[in-house]
N, C-alpha and C positions, 0 to 999 in steps of 0.2 A: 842579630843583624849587623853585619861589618858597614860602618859610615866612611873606611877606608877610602882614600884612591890610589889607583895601580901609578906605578911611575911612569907608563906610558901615556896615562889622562892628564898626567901633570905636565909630563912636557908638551903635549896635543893643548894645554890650558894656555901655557909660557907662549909656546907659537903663534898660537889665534891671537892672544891678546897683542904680541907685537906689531903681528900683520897689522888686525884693526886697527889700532892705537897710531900706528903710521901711516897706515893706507888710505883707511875708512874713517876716522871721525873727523880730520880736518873737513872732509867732502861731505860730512852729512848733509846742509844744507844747500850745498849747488843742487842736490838732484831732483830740488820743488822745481826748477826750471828749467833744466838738460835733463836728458835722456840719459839711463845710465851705460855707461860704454861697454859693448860686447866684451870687450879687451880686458874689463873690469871681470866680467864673469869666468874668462879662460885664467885669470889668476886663483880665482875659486877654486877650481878645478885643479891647480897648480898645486894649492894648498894641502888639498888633500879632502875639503870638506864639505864636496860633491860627489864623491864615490862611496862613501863610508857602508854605505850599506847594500854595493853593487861585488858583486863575487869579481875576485881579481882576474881572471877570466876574461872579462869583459872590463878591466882598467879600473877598476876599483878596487878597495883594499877589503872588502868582506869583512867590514867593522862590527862594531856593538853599538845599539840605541843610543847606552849611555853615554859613550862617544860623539855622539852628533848632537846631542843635549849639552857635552860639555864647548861644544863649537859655538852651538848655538846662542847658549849664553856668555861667550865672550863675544861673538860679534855684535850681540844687543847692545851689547855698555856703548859701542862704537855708533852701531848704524843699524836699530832694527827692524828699517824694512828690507836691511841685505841679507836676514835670516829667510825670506821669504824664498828665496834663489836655494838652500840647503832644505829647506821644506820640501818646495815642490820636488827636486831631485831625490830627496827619499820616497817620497810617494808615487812620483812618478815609474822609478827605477824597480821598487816593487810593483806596478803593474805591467809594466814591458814584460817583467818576465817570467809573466803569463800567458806571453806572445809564444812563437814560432820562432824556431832558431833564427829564420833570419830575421826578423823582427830581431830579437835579444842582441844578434851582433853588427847589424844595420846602427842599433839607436844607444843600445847601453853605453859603448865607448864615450859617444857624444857628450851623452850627459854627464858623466865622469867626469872630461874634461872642460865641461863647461861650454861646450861647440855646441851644443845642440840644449835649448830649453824646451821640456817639454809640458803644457800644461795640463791641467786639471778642471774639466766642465763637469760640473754638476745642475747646480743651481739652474732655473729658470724664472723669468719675468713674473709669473704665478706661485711659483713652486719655489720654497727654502728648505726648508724645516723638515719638510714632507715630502721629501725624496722620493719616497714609492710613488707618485704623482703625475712622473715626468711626462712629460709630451712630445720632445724631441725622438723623431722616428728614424732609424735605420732600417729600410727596407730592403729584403736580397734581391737583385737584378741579375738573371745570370750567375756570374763569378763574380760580382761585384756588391757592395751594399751603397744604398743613395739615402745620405742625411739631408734633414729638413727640420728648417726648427729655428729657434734663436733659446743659446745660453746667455747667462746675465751671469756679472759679478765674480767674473773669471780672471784669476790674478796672472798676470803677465800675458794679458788679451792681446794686447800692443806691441808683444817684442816677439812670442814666443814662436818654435822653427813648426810645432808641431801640438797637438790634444788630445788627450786622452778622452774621449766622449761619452758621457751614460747616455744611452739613447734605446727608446724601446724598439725591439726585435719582436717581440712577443705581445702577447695580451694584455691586461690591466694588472695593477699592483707590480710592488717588488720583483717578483719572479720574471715580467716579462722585461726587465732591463739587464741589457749588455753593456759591454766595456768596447769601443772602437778605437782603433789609433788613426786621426788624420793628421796629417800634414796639411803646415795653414798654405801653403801656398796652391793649392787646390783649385780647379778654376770652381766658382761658384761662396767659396768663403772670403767675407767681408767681416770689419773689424770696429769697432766703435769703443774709443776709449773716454772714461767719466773722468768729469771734474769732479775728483773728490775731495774731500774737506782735509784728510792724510795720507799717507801712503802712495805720494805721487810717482815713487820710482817705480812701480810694482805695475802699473800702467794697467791697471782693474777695470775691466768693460767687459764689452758683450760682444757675443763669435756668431753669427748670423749663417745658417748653412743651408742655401739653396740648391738643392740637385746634386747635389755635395759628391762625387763617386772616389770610394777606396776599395780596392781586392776586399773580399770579404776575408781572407788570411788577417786583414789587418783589425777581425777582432781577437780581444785580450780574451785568455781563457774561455770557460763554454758557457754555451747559449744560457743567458738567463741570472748567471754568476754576478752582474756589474754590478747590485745594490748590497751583496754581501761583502764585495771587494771595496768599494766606498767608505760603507761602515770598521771598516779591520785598518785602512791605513787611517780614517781620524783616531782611530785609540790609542795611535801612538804619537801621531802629530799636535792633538791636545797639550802632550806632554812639552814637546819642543815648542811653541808656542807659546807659554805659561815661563820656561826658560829664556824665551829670547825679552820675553816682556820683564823679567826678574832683571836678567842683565840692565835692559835700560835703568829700571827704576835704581837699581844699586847704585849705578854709576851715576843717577842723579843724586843721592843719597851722599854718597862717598862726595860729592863735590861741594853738596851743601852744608856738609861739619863743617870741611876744612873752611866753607866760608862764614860761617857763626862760629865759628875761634877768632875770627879776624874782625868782625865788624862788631861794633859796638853801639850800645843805646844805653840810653842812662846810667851812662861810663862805667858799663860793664859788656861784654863779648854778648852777644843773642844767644850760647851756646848755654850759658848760667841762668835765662831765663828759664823757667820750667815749659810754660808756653811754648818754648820752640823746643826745646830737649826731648819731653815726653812725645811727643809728637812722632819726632825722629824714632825713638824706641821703638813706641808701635809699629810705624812701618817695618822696621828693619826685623821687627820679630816674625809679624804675617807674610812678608816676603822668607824671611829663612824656615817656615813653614811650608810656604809656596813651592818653593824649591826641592823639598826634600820629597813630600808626595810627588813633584815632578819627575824627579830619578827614581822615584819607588817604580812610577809608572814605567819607564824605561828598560830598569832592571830586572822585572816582571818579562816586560816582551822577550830582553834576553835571556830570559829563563825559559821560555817558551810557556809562560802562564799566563792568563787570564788578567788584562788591567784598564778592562772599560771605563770600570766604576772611578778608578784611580786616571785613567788620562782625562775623565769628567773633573775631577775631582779640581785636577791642575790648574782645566780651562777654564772653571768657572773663577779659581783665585787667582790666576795670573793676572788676567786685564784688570779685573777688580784693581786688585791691591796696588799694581805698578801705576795705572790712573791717578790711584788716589793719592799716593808717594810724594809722582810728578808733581800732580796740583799743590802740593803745600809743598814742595822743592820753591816752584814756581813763587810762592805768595811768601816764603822765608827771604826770597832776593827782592820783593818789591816792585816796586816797576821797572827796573834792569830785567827781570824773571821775565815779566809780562811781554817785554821788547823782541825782537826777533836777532837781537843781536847776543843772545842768552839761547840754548837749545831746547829749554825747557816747555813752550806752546808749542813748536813742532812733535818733540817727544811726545806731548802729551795728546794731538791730532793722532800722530800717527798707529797708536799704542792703542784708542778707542775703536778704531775698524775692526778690532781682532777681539772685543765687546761682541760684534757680530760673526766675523767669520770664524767658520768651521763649529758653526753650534753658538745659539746665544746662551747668555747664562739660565736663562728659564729652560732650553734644551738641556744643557748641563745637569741643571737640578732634578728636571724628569729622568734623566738617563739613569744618574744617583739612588732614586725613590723607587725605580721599576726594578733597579737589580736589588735594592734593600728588602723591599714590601713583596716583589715580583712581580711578571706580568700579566700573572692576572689582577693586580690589583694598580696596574698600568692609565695612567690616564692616554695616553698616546698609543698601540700597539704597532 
């Protein structure tokens, strides 16, 4: 196995990190209380690391996974709920184009450059976990299909131009969901964005669709496809995920040496205490663990193989570990740490939401035991 990187991922590392490092970490904390500016997102785009996985075609550069995992965890160290904006643009950019050409050249460009965010409804008020569940109905009218329903817990509910929707077409279970593309500006879609405890730029709420109508053109791929298309972009985005939460924790990590070199207690550095040394070890080891099944996961997809188990693998250790980092980052600085004038209880807010989204860790560990043991010996099918 080559642990290699190409010299194109190094200079894609060198970039990201400057951008962030200038752009994004001075701003981490305005955007608990501002909105984060569209202008911010066409710089994304700018970058290059909103297209990565959109055929040039369509203004993206027809990247590699591992590429957008190496984005991802340099923009964590800076700012990672702005990983959340190269999330959804991967996930979303592979469902567009399952669309209709016009659909593909209507919306891919957008999102490339960052003009167009498009989100991602799954979830409902009842339904997490258990997808196959859904109740949100697309019914066909004519040449049109009419949603009705309320999503919950839909990341960028409050900014985004446009939704990807699972919504049943069909009958009960799995088979009878599709994939829809609305546009929120829609007469009949309303928006309700939560107070959440992290992850305020991300503007995470619930997309309300009464009478909702879009050309039925504007479903993704065919009837019945949307639970199997769901499940194929979390097994990559687990990985990116697990990456952007590494990023933070390191950069919390890397801050906290250089400050136990420097501070002292019973006139010696905190850094010669073993108390805080060994500590530091472990994280820094389960993170470079974390990390590495992250890219295995990655370089699987672009290998065109199989890496469920493996983007399970990521999400269950990423929040984990970076959590746990932060919090003793956090309690090495004291009450400076605890203060809001330190990044560390925001990091540490914002890093727990992704404890639940896209699979909790008890999902995780089932996904792990069904593909180990298999499914027939599945507690979930």
């Amino acid at each position: 196995m080559d642990f290699s990187w190409t010299e194109e991922d190094e200079l894609l590392r060198e970039t990201v990190r400057r951008y962030a490092t200038e752009r994004l970490a001075g701003d981490y904390a305005r955007w608990e209380s501002e909105p984060f500016p569209r202008e911010r997102v066409v710089e994304l785009g700018d970058l290059g690391v909103l297209g990565m996985l959109i055929p040039a075609e369509f203004g993206g550069s027809g990247g590699r996974h591992v590429s957008l995992g190496v984005a991802a965890e340099e923009i964590g160290r800076a700012d990672f709920n702005v990983t959340s904006f190269l999330q959804l643009a991967a996930i979303s950019s592979g469902l567009l184009a399952l669309g209709s050409d016009e659909i593909r050249k209507e919306w891919l460009p957008g999102v490339a450059s960052g003009e167009q965010v498009v989100a991602f409804a799954l979830t409902e008020p009842g339904v997490g976990s258990d997808a196959a569940r859904l109740s949100v109905t697309a019914r066909r009218d004519g040449g049109d299909l009419v949603l009705s329903g309320e999503k919950a817990s839909c990341t960028f509910a409050g900014l985004a131009d446009a939704c990807v929707v699972f919504a049943r077409t069909g009958g009960p279970g799995a088979a009878g969901i599709s994939m829809v593309l609305v546009p929120l500006d829609r007469p009949g879609v309303t928006r309700q964005v939560y107070d959440s405890v992290g992850g305020k730029l991300v503007q995470r709420g619930s997309l309300f669709f009464d009478g909702v109508r879009v050309p039925a053109s504007n479903q993704l791929g065919e009837e019945g496809s949307g639970f199997v298309g769901a499940m194929k972009s979390f097994d990559f985005n687990r990985a990116i995920i697990a990456l952007g939460c590494v990023g933070t924790a390191q950069q919390s990590l890397d801050e906290t040496v250089a400050y136990t070199k420097e501070r002292t207690t019973f006139g010696k550095p905190l850094a010669r205490h073993e108390g805080v040394a060994f500590p530091i070890a472990e994280h820094l080891a389960l993170l470079h663990a974390t990390r590495l099944v992250a890219y295995e996961a990655l370089a699987r997809a672009d290998a065109g193989l199989g890496h469920t188990m493996e983007g399970a693998m990521a999400k269950w250790l990423g929040p984990k570990q970076a959590v746990e980092a932060i919090h003793s980052c956090l309690l090495f600085h004291g009450w400076t740490g605890y203060g809001n004038d330190l990044p560390y209880a925001q990091r540490h807010r914002d890093i727990v939401g992704f404890e639940i989204g896209d699979g909790t860790a008890e999902i995780m560990k089932a996904i792990i035991a069904r593909d180990t043991f298999g499914r027939e010996f599945a507690a979930y099918k």
